[in-house]
TORVEXKE-169737 format. One record per atom (N, C-alpha, C, O): residue number from 1; residue in three letters; chain; x, y, z. Coordinates in Angstrom, 1 decimal, always signed. Layout:
N
{seq NUM	type ala	mol A	xx X	yy Y	zz Z}
...
END
This chain:
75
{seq 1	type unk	mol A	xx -48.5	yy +31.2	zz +28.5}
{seq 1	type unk	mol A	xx -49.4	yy +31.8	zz +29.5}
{seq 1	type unk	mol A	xx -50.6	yy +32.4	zz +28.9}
{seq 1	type unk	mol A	xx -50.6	yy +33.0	zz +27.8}
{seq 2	type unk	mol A	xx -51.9	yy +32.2	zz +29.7}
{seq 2	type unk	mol A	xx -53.2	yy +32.8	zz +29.1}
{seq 2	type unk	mol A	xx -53.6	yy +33.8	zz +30.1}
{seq 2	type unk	mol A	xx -53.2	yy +33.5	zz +31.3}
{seq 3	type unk	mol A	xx -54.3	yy +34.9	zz +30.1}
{seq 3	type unk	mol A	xx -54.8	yy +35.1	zz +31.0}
{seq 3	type unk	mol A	xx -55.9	yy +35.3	zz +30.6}
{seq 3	type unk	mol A	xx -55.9	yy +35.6	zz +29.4}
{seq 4	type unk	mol A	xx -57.3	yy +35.4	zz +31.4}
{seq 4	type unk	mol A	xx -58.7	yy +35.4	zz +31.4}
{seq 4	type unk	mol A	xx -59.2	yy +37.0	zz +32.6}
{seq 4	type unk	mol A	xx -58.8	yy +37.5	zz +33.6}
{seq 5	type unk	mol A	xx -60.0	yy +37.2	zz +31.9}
{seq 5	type unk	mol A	xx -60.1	yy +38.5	zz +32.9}
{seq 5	type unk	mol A	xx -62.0	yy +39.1	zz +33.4}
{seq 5	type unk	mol A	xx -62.5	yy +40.1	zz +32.8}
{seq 6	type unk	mol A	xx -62.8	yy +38.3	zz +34.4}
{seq 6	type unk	mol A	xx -64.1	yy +38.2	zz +34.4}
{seq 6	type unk	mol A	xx -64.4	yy +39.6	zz +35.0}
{seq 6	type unk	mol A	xx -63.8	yy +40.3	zz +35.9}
{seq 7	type unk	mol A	xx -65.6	yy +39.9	zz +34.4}
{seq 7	type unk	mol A	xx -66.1	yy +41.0	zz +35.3}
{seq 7	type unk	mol A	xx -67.0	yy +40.9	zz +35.7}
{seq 7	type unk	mol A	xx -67.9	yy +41.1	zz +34.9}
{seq 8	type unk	mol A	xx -67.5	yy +40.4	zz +37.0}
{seq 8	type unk	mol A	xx -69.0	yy +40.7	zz +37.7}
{seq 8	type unk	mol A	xx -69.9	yy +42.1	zz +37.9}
{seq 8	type unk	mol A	xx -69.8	yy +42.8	zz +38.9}
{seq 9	type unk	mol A	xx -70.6	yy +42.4	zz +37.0}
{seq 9	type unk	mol A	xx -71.0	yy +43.9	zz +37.5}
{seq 9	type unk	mol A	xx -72.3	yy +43.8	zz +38.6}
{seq 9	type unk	mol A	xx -73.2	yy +43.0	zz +38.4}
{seq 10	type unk	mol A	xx -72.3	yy +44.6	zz +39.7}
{seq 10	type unk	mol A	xx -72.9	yy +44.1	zz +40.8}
{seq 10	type unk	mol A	xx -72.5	yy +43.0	zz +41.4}
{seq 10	type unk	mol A	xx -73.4	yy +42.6	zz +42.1}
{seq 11	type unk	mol A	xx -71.9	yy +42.5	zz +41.4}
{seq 11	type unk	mol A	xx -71.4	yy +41.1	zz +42.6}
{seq 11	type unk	mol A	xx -70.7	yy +41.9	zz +43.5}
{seq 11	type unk	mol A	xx -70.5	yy +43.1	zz +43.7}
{seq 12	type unk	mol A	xx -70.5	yy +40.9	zz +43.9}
{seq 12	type unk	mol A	xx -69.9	yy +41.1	zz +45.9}
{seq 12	type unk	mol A	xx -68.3	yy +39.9	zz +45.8}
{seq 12	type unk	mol A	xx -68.5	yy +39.3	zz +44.7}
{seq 13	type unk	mol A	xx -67.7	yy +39.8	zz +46.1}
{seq 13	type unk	mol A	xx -66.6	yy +39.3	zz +46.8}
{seq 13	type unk	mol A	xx -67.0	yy +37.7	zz +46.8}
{seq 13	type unk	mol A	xx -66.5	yy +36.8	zz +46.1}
{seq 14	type unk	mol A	xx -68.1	yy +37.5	zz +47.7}
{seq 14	type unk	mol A	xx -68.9	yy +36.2	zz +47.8}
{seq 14	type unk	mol A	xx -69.3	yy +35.6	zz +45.8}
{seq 14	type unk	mol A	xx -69.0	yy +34.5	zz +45.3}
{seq 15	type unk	mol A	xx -69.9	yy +36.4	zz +45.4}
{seq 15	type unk	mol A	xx -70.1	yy +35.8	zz +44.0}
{seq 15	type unk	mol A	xx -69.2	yy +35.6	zz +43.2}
{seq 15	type unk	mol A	xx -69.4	yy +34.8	zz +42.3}
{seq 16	type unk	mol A	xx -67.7	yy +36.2	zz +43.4}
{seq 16	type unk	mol A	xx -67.0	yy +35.6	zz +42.7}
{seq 16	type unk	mol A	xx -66.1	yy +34.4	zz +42.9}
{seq 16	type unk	mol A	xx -65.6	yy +33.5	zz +42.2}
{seq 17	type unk	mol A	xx -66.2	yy +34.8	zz +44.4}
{seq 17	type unk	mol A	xx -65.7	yy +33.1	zz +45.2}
{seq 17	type unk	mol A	xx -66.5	yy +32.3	zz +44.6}
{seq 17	type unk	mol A	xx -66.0	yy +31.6	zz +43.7}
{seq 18	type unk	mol A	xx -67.9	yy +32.2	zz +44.8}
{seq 18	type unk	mol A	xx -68.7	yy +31.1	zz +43.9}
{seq 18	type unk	mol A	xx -68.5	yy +30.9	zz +42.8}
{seq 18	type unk	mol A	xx -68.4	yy +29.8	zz +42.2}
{seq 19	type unk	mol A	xx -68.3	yy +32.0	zz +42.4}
{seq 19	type unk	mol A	xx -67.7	yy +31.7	zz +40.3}
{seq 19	type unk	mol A	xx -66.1	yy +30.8	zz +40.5}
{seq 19	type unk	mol A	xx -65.9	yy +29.7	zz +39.9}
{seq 20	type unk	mol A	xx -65.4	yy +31.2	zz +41.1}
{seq 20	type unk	mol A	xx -64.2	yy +30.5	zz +41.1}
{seq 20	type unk	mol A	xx -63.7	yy +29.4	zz +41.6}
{seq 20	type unk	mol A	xx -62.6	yy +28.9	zz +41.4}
{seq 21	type unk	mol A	xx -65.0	yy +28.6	zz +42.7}
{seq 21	type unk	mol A	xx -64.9	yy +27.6	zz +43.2}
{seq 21	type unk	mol A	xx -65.4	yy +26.4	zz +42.2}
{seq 21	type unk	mol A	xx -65.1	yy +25.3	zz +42.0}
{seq 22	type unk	mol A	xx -66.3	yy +27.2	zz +41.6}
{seq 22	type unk	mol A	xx -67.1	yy +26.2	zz +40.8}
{seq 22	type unk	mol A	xx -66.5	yy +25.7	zz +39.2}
{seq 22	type unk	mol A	xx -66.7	yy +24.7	zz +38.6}
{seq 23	type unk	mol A	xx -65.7	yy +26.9	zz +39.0}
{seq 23	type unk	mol A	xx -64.8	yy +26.6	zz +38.1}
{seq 23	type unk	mol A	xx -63.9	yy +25.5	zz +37.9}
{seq 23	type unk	mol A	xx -63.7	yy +24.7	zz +37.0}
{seq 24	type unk	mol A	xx -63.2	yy +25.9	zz +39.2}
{seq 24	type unk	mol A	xx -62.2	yy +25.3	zz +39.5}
{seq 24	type unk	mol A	xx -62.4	yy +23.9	zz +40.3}
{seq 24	type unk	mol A	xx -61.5	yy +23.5	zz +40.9}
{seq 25	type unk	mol A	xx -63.6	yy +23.3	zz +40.3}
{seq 25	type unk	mol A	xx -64.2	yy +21.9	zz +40.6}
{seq 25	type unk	mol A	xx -64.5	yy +21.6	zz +39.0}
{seq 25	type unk	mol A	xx -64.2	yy +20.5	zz +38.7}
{seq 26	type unk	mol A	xx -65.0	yy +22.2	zz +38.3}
{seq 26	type unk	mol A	xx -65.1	yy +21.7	zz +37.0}
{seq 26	type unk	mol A	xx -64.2	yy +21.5	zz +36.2}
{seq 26	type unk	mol A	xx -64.3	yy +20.6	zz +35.4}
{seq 27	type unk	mol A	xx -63.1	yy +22.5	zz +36.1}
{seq 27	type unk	mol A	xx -62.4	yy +22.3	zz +35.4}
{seq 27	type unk	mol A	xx -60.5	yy +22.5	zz +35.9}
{seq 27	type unk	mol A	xx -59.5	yy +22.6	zz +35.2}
{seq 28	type unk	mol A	xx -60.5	yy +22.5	zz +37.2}
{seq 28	type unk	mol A	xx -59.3	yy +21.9	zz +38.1}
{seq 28	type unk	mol A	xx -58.9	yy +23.5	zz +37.9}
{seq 28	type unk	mol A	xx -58.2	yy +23.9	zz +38.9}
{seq 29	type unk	mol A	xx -59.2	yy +24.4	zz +37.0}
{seq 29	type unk	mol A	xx -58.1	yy +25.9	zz +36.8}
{seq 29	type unk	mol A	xx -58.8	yy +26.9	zz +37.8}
{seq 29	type unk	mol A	xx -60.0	yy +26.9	zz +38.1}
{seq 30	type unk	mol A	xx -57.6	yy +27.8	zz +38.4}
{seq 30	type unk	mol A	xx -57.8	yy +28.6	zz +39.5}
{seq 30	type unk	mol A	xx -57.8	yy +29.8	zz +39.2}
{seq 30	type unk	mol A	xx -57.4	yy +29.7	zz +38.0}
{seq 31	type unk	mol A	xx -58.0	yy +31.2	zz +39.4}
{seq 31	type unk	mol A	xx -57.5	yy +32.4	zz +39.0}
{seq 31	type unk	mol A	xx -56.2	yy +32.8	zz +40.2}
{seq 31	type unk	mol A	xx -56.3	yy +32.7	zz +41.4}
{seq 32	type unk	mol A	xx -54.8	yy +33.4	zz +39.3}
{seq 32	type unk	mol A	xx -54.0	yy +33.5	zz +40.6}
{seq 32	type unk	mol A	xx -54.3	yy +34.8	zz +41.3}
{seq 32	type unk	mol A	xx -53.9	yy +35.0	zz +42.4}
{seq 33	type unk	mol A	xx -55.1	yy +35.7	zz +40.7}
{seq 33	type unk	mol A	xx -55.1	yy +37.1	zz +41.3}
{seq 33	type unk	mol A	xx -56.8	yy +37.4	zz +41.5}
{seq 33	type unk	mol A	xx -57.6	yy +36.4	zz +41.3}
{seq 34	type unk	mol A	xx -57.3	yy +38.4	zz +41.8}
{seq 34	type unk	mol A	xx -58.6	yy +39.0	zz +41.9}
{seq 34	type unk	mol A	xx -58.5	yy +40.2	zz +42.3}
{seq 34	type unk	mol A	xx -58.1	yy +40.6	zz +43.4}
{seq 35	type unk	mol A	xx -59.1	yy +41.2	zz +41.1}
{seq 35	type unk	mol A	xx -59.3	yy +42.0	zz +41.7}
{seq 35	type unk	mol A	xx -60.7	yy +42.8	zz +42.0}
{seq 35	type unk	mol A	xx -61.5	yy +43.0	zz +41.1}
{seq 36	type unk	mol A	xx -61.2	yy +43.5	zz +43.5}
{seq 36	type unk	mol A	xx -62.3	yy +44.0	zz +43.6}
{seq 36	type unk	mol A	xx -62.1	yy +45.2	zz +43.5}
{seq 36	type unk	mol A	xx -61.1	yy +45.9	zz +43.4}
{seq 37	type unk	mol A	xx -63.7	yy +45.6	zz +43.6}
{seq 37	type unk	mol A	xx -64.2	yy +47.3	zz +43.6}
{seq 37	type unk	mol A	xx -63.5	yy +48.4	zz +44.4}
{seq 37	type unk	mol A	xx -63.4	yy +49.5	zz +44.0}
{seq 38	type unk	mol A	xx -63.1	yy +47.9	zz +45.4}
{seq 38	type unk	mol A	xx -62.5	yy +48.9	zz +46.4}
{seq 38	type unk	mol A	xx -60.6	yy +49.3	zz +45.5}
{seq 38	type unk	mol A	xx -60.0	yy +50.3	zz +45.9}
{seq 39	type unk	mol A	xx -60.0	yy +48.4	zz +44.4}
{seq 39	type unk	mol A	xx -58.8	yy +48.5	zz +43.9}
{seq 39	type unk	mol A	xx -58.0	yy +47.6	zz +44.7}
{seq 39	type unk	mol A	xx -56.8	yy +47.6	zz +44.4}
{seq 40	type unk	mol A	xx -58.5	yy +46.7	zz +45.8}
{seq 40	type unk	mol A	xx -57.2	yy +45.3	zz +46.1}
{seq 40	type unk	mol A	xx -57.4	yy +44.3	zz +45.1}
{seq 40	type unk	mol A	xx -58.4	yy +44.0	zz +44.5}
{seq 41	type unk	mol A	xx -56.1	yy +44.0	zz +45.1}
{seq 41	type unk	mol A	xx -55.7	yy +42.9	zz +44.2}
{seq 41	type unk	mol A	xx -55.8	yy +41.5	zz +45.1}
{seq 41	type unk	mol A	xx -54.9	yy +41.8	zz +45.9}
{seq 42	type unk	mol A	xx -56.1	yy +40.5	zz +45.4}
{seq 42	type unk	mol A	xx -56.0	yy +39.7	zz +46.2}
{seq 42	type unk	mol A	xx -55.8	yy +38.2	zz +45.6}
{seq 42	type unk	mol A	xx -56.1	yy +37.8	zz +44.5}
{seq 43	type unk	mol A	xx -55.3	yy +37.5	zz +46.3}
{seq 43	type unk	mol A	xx -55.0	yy +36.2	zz +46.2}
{seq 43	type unk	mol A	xx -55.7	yy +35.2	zz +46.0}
{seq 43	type unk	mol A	xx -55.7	yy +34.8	zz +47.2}
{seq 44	type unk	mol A	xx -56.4	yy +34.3	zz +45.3}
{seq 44	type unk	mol A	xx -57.2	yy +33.4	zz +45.1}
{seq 44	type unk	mol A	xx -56.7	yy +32.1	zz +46.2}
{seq 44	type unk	mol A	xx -55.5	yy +31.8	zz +45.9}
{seq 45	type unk	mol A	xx -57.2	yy +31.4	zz +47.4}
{seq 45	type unk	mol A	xx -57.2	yy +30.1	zz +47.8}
{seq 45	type unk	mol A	xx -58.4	yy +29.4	zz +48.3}
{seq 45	type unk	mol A	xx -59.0	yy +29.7	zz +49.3}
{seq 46	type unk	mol A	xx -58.6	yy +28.2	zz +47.3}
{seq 46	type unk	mol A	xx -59.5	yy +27.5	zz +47.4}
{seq 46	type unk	mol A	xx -60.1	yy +27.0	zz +48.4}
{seq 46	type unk	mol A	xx -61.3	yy +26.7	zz +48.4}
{seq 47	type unk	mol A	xx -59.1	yy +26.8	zz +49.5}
{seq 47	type unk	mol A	xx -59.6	yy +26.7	zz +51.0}
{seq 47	type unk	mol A	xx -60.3	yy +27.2	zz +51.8}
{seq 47	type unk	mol A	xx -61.2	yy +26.6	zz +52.4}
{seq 48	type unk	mol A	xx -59.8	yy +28.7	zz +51.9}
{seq 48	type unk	mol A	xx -59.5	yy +30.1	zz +52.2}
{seq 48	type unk	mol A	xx -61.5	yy +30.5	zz +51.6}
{seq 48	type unk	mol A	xx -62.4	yy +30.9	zz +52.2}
{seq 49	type unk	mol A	xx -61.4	yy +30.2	zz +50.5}
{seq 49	type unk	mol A	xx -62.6	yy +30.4	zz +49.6}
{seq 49	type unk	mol A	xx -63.5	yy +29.4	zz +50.3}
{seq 49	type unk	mol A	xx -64.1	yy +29.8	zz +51.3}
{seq 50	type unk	mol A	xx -63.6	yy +28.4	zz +50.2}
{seq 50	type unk	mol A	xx -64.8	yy +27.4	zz +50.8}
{seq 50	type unk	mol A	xx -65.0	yy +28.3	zz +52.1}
{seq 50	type unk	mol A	xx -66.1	yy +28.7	zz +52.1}
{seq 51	type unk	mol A	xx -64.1	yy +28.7	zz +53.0}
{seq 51	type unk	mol A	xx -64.5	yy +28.9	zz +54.8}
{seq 51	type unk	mol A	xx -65.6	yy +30.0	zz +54.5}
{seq 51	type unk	mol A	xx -66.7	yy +30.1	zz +55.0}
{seq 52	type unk	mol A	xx -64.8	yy +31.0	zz +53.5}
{seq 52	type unk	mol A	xx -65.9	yy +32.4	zz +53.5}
{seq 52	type unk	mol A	xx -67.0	yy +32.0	zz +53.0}
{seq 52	type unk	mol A	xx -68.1	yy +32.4	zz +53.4}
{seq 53	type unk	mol A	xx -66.9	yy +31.2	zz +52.0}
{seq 53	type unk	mol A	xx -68.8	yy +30.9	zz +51.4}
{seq 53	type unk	mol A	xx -69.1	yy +30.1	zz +52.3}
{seq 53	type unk	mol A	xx -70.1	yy +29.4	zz +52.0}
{seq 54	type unk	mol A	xx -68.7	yy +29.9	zz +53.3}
{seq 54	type unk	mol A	xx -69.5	yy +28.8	zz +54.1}
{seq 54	type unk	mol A	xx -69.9	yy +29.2	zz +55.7}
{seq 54	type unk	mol A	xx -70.5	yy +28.5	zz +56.6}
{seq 55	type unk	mol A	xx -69.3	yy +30.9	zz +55.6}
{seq 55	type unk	mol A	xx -69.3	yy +31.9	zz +56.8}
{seq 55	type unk	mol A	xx -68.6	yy +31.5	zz +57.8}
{seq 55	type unk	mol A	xx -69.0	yy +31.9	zz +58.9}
{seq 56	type unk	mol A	xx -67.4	yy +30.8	zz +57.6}
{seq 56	type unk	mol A	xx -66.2	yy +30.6	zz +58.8}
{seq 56	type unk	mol A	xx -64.9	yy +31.3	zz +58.8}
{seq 56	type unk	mol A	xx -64.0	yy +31.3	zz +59.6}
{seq 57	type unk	mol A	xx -65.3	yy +32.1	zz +57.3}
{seq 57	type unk	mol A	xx -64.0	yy +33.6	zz +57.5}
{seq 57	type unk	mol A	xx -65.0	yy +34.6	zz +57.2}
{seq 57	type unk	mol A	xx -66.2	yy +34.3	zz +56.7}
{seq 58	type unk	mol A	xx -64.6	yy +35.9	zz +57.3}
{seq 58	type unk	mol A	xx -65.2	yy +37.2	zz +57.2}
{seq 58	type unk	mol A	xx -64.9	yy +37.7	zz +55.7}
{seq 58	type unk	mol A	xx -64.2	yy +36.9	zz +55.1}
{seq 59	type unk	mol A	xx -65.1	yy +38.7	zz +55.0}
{seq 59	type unk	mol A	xx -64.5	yy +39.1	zz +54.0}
{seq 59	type unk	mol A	xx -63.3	yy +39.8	zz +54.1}
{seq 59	type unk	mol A	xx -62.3	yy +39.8	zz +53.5}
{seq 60	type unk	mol A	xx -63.8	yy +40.4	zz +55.2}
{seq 60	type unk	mol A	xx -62.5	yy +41.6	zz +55.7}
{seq 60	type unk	mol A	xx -61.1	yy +40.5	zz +55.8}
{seq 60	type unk	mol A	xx -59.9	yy +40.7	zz +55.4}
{seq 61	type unk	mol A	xx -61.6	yy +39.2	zz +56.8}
{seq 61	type unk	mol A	xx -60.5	yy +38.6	zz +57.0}
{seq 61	type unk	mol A	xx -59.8	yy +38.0	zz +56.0}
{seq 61	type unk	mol A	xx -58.6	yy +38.1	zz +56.0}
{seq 62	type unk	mol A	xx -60.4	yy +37.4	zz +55.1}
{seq 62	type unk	mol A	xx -60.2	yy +36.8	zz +53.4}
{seq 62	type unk	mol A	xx -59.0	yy +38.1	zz +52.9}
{seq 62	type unk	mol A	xx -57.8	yy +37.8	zz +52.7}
{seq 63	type unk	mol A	xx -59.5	yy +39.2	zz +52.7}
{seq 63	type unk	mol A	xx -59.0	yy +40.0	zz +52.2}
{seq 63	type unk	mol A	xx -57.4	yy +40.1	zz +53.0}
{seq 63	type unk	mol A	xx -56.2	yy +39.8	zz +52.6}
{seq 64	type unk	mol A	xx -58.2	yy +40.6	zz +54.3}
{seq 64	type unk	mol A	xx -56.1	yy +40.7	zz +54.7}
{seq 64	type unk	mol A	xx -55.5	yy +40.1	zz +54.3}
{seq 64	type unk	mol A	xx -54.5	yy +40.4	zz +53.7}
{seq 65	type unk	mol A	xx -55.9	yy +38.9	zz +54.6}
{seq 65	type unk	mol A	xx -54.6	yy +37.1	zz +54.4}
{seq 65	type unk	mol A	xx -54.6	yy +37.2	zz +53.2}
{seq 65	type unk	mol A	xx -53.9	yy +36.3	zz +52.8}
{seq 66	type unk	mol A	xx -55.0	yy +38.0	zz +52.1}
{seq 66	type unk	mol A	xx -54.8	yy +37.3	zz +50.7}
{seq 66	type unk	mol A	xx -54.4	yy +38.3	zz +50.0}
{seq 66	type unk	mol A	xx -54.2	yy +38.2	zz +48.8}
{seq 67	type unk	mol A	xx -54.0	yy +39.9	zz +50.6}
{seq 67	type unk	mol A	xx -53.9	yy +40.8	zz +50.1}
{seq 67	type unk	mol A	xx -52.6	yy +40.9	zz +49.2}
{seq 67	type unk	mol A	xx -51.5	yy +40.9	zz +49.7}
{seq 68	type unk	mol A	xx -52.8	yy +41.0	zz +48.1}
{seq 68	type unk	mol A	xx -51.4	yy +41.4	zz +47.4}
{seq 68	type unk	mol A	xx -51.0	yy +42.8	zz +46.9}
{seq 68	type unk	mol A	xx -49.9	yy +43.1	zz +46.6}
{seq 69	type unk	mol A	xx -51.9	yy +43.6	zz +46.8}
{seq 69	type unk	mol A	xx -51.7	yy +45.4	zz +46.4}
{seq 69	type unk	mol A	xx -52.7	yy +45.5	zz +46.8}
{seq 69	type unk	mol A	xx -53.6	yy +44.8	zz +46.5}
{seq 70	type unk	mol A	xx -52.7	yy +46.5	zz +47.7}
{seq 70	type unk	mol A	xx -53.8	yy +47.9	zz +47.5}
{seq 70	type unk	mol A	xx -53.1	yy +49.0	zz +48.3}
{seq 70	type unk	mol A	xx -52.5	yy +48.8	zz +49.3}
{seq 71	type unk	mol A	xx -53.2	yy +50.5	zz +47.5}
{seq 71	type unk	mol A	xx -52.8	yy +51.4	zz +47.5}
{seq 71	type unk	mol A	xx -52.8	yy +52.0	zz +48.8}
{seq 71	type unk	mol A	xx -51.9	yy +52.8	zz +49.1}
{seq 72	type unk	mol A	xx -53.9	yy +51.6	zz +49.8}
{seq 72	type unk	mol A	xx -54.4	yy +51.8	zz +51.0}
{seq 72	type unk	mol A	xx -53.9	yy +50.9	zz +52.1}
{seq 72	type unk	mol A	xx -54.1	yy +51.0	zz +53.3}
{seq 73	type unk	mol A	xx -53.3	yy +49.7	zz +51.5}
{seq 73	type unk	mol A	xx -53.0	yy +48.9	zz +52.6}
{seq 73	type unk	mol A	xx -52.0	yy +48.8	zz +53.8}
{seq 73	type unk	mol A	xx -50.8	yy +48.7	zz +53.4}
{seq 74	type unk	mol A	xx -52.1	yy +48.9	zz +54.9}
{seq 74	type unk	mol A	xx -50.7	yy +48.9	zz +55.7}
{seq 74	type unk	mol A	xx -50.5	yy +47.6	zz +56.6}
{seq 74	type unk	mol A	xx -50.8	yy +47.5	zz +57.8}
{seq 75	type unk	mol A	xx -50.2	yy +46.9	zz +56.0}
{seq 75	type unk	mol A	xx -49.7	yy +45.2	zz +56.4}
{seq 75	type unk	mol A	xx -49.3	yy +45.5	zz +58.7}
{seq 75	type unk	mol A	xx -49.0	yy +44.5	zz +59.3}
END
């Protein structure tokens, strides 16, 4: 196992979808995890990812569905 660990400083949620879509068309590898500014941990899906860059999910909603920790969260 490898793990890779990017930091966007100043990005948004949206820029890293773009970083990870584009990756993962070039070179097939996905990230399993993401974490943002706010401290959630979230789930990477490629699908999931196209709708929000393409403004047919919300962030907020991306986040719920993909939430895997945050300290604040109540499922």
């Amino acid at each position: 196992m490898v793990t890779a660990e990017y930091t966007l400083q100043g990005e948004t949620l949206r820029g890293m979808m773009q970083l990870c879509v584009e990756l993962q068309s070039v070179t097939g590898m996905a990230p399993d995890k993401i974490t943002i500014e706010d401290g959630h941990i979230i789930a990477y899906d490629e699908q999931d990812a196209k709708k929000f860059l393409k403004g047919w999910m919300k962030e907020e909603e991306y986040i719920h569905i993909h939430v895997l920790f945050s300290e604040n969260y109540i499922g």
